[in-house]
FIGULUM-54883 format. One record per atom (N, C-alpha, C): residue number from 1; residue in one letter; atom name; x, y, z. Coordinates in steps of 0.2 Angstrom, whole numbers, plus 5000, padded with zeros to 4 digits. Layout:
REM FIGULUM-54883
nr, rest, atom, u, v, w
NUM, A, CA, X, Y, Z
...
This chain:
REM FIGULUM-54883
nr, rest, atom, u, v, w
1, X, N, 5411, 4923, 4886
1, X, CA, 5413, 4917, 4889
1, X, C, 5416, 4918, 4896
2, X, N, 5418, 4926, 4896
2, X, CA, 5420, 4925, 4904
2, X, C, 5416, 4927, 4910
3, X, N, 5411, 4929, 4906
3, X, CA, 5405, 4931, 4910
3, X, C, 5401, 4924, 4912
4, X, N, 5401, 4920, 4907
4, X, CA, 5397, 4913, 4910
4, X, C, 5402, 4910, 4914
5, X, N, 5409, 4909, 4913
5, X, CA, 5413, 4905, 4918
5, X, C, 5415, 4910, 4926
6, X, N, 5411, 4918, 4926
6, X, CA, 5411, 4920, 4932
6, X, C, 5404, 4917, 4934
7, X, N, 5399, 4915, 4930
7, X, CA, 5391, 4915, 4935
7, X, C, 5391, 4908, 4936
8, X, N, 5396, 4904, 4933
8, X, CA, 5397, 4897, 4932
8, X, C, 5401, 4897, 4942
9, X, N, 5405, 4900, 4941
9, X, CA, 5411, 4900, 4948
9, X, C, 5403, 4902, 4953
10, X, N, 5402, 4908, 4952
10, X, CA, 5398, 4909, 4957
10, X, C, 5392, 4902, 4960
11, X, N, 5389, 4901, 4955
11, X, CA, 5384, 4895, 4956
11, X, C, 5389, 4891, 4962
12, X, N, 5395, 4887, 4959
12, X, CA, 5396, 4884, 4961
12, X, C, 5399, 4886, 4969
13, X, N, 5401, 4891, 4970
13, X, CA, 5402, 4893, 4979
13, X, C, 5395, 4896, 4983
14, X, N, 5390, 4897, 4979
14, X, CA, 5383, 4897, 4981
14, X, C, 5382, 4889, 4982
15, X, N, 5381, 4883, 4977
15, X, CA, 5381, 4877, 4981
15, X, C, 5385, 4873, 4986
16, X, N, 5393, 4876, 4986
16, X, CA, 5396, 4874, 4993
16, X, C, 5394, 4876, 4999
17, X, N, 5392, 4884, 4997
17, X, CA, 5391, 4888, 5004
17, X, C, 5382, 4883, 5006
18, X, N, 5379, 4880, 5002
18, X, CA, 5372, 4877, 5003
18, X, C, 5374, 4870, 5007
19, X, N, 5378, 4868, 5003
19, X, CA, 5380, 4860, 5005
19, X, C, 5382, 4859, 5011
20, X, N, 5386, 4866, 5013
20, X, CA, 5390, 4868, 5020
20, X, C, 5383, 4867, 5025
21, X, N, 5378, 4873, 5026
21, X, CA, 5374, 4874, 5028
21, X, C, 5370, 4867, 5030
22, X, N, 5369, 4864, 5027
22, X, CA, 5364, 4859, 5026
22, X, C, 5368, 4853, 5032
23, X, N, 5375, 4853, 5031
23, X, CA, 5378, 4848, 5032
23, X, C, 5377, 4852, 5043
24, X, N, 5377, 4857, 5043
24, X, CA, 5379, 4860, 5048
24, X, C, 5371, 4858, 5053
25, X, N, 5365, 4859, 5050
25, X, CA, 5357, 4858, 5049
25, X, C, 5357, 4851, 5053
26, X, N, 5361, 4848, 5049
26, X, CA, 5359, 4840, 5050
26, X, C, 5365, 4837, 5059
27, X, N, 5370, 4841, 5058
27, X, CA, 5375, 4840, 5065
27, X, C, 5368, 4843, 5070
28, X, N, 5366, 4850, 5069
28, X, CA, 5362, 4853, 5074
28, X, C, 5356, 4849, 5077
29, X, N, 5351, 4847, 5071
29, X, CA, 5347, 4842, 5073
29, X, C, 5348, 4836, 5075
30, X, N, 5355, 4832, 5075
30, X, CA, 5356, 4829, 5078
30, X, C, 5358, 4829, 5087
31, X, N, 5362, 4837, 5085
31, X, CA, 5360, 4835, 5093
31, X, C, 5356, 4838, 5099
32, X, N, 5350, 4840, 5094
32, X, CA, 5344, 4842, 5097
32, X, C, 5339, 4837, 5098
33, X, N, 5340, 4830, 5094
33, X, CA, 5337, 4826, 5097
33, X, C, 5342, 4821, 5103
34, X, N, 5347, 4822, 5101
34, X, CA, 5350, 4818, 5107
34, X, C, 5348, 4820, 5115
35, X, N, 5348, 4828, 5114
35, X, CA, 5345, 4829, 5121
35, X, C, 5338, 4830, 5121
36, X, N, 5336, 4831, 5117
36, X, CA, 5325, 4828, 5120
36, X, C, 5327, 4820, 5121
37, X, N, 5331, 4816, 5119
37, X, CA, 5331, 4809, 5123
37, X, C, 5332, 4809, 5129
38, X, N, 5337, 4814, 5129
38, X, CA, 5338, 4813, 5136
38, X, C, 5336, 4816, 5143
39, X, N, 5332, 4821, 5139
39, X, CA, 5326, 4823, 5143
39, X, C, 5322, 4819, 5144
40, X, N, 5319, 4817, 5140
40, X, CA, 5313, 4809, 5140
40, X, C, 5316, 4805, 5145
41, X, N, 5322, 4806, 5145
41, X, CA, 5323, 4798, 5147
41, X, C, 5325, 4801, 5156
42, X, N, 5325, 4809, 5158
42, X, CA, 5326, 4810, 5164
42, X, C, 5317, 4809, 5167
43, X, N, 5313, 4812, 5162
43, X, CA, 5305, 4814, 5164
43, X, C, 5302, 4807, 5166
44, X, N, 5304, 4799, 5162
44, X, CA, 5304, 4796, 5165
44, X, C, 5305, 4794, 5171
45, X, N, 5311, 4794, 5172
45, X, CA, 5316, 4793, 5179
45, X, C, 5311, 4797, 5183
46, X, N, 5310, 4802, 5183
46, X, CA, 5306, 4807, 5187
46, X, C, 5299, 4806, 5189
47, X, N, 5295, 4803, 5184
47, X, CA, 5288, 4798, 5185
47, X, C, 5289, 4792, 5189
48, X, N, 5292, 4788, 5188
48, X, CA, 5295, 4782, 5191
48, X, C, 5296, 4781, 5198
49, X, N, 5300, 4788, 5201
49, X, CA, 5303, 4791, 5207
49, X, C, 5296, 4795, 5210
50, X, N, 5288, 4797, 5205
50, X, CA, 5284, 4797, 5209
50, X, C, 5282, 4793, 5209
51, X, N, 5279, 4789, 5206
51, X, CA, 5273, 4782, 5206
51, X, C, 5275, 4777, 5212
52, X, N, 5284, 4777, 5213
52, X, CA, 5285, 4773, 5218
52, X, C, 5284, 4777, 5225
53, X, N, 5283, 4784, 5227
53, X, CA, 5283, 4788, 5231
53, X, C, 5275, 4787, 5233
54, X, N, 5271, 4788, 5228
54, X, CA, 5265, 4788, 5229
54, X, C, 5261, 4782, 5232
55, X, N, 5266, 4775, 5229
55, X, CA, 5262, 4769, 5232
55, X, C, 5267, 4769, 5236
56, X, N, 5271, 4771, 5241
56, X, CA, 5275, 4771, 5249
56, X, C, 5269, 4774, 5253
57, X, N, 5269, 4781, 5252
57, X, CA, 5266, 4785, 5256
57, X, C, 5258, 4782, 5255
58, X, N, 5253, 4779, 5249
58, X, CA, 5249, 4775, 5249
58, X, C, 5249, 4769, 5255
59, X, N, 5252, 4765, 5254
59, X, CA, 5255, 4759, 5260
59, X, C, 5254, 4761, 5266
60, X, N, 5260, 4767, 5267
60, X, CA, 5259, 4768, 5273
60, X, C, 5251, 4770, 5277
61, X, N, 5247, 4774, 5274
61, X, CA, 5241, 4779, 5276
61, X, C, 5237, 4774, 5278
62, X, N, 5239, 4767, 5272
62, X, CA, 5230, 4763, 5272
62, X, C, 5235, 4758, 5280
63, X, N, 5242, 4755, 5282
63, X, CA, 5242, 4755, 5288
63, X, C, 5242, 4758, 5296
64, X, N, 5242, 4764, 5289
64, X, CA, 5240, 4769, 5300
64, X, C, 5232, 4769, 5300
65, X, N, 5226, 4769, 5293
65, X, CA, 5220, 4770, 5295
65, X, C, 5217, 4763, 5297
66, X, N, 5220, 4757, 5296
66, X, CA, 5219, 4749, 5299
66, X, C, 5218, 4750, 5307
């Protein structure tokens, strides 16, 4: 009997030490997607800041070759 209530205890600090783990898993992943959004959301800003560069320097070229 007190061989099954030590593998019984054991079980049960292998499932906390799991539940820990997991719980730790899901903080991480969350804040590894918080920053791929915010990367996304720079890479934008970043396209945006060329495509408007691109039709400046566009604009200007077609009135200097007029």
């Amino acid at each position: 009997m007190e061989n099954i209530h030590n593998v019984l205890e054991e079980m049960n600090d292998s499932l906390s030490e799991l539940n820990y783990n997991f719980e730790n898993l899901i903080t991480s992943t969350e804040t590894i997607v918080d920053e791929l959004n915010s990367i996304n959301s720079s890479v934008k800003t970043g396209n945006m800041i060329q495509a408007i560069s691109a039709y400046q320097s566009w604009r200007i070229n077609r009135k200097i070759n007029i």
